[in-house]
C-alpha positions as CSV (number, residue, x, y, z in Angstrom):
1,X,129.2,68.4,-159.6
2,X,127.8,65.1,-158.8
3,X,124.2,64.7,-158.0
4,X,125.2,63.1,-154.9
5,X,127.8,66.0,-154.2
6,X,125.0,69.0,-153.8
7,X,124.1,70.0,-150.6
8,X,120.2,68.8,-149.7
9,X,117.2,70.5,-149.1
10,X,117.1,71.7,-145.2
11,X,114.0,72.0,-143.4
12,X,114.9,75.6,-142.8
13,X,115.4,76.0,-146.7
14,X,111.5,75.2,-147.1
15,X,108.5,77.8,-146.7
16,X,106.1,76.2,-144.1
17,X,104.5,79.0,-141.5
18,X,101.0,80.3,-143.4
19,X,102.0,83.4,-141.9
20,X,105.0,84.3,-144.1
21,X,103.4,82.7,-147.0
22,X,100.7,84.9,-147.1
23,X,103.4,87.7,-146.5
24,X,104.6,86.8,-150.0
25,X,101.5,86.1,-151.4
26,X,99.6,89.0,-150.0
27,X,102.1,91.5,-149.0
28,X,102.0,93.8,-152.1
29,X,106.0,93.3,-151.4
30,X,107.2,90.6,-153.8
31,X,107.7,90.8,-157.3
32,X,107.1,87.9,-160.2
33,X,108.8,86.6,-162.8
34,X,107.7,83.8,-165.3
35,X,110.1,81.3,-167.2
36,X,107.2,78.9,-168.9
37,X,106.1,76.7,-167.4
38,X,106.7,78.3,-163.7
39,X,106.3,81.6,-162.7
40,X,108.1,82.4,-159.2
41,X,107.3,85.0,-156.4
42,X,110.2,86.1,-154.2
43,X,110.5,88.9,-151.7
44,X,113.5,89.8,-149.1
45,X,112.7,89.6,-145.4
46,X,114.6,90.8,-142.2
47,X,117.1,87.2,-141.2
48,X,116.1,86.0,-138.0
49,X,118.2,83.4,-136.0
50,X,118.4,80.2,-137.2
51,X,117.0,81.2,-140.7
52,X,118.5,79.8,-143.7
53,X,119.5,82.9,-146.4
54,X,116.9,81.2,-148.8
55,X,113.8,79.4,-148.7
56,X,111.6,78.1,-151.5
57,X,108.4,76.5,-151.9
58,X,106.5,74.8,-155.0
59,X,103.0,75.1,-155.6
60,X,101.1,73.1,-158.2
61,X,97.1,74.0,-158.7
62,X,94.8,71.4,-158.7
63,X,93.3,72.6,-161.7
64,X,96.1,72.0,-163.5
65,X,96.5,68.6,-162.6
66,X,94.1,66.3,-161.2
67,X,95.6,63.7,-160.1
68,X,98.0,63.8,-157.1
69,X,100.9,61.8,-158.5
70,X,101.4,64.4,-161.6
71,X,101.2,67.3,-158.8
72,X,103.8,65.5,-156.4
73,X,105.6,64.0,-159.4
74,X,106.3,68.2,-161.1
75,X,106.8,69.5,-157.7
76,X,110.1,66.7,-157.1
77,X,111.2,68.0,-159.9
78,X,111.3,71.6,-159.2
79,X,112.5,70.9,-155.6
80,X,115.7,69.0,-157.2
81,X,115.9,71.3,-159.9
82,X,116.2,74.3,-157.0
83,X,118.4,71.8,-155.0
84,X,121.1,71.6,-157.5
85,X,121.1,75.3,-159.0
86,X,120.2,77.1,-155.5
87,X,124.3,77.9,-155.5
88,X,123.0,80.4,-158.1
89,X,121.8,83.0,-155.3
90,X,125.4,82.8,-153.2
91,X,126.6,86.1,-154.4
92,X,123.4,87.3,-154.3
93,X,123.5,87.1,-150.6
94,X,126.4,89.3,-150.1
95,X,125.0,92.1,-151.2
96,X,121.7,92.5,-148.6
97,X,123.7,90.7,-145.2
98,X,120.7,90.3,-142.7
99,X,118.2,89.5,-145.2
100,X,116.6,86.0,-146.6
101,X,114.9,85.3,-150.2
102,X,111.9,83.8,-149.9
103,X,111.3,82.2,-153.1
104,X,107.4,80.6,-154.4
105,X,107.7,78.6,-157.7
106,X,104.1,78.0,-158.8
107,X,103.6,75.9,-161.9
108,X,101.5,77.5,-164.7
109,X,100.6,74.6,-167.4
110,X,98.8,71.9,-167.3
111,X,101.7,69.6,-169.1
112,X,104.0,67.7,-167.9
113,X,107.6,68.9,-168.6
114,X,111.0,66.8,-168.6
115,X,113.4,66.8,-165.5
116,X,115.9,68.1,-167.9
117,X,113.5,70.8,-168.9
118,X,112.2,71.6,-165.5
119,X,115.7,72.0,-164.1
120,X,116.8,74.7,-167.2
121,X,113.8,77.3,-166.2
122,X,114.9,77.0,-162.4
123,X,117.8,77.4,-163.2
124,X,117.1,80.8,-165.5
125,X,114.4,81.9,-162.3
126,X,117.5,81.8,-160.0
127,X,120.5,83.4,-162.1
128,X,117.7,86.5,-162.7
129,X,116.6,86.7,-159.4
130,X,120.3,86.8,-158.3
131,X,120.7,90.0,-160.7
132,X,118.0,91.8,-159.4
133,X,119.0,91.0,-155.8
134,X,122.6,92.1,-156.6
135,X,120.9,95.2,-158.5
136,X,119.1,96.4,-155.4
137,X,115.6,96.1,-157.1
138,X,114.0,93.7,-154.5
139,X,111.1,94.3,-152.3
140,X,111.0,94.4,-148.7
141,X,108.4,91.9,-147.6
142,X,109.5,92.0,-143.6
143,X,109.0,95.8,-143.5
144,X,105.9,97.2,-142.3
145,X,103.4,99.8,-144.1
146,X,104.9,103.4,-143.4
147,X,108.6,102.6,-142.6
């Protein structure tokens, strides 16, 4: 597949409302995984209307990188690199109708990485996170304490 060929990035694909990032964040409902250098945090939620069946977000500490243009520079990357490979989570989908992935990438070194590079770890994040999905072992992040 082209570069040109894959879909794009919707709006709806994107994590924007505070509220549900600080529902993956601060939950206690999302699990972690790390493939250096990211580490990504992703939870299931109840689908509403309109919601895409995925949405991402990238996250790059200032203390890693000073300068804006490295921060906006690592976090293209990992937006194209989740772009091209976010096929990855299709199946995925299938098994938990009704449900969304909600996925956090947050960059972990304080080096620059090639696109190449960049792309292969997104790429492992998403075919692992599609096995647990399809395995059943992903938390709830929607549901409230007590259900």
């Amino acid at each position: 597949m082209a570069i040109t060929d894959a879909p794009k990035l919707e709006k709806k694909e994107r994590i924007s409302s505070k509220k549900t990032i600080d529902r993956l964040f601060c939950g206690g409902h999302s699990k972690a995984m790390s493939a250096f250098p990211l580490r990504a945090v992703y939870a299931m939620m109840p689908k509403e209307k309109g919601d895409a069946e995925a949405a991402m977000m990238v996250s790059v500490p200032k203390r890693m990188f000073k300068r804006a243009v490295k921060r906006n520079r690592v976090k293209r990357q990992v937006r194209e690199a989740y772009r091209l490979n976010k096929h990855l989570l299709n199946a995925a989908f299938d098994a938990m109708p009704g449900k969304k992935l909600l996925v956090a990438f947050v960059w972990i070194d304080d080096r620059l990485h090639s696109s190449v590079k960049v792309n292969h770890k997104v790429r492992n994040i998403l075919e692992r996170i599609a096995e647990r999905v399809q395995g059943g072992k992903v938390p709830q992040a929607g549901a409230k304490e007590g259900e």
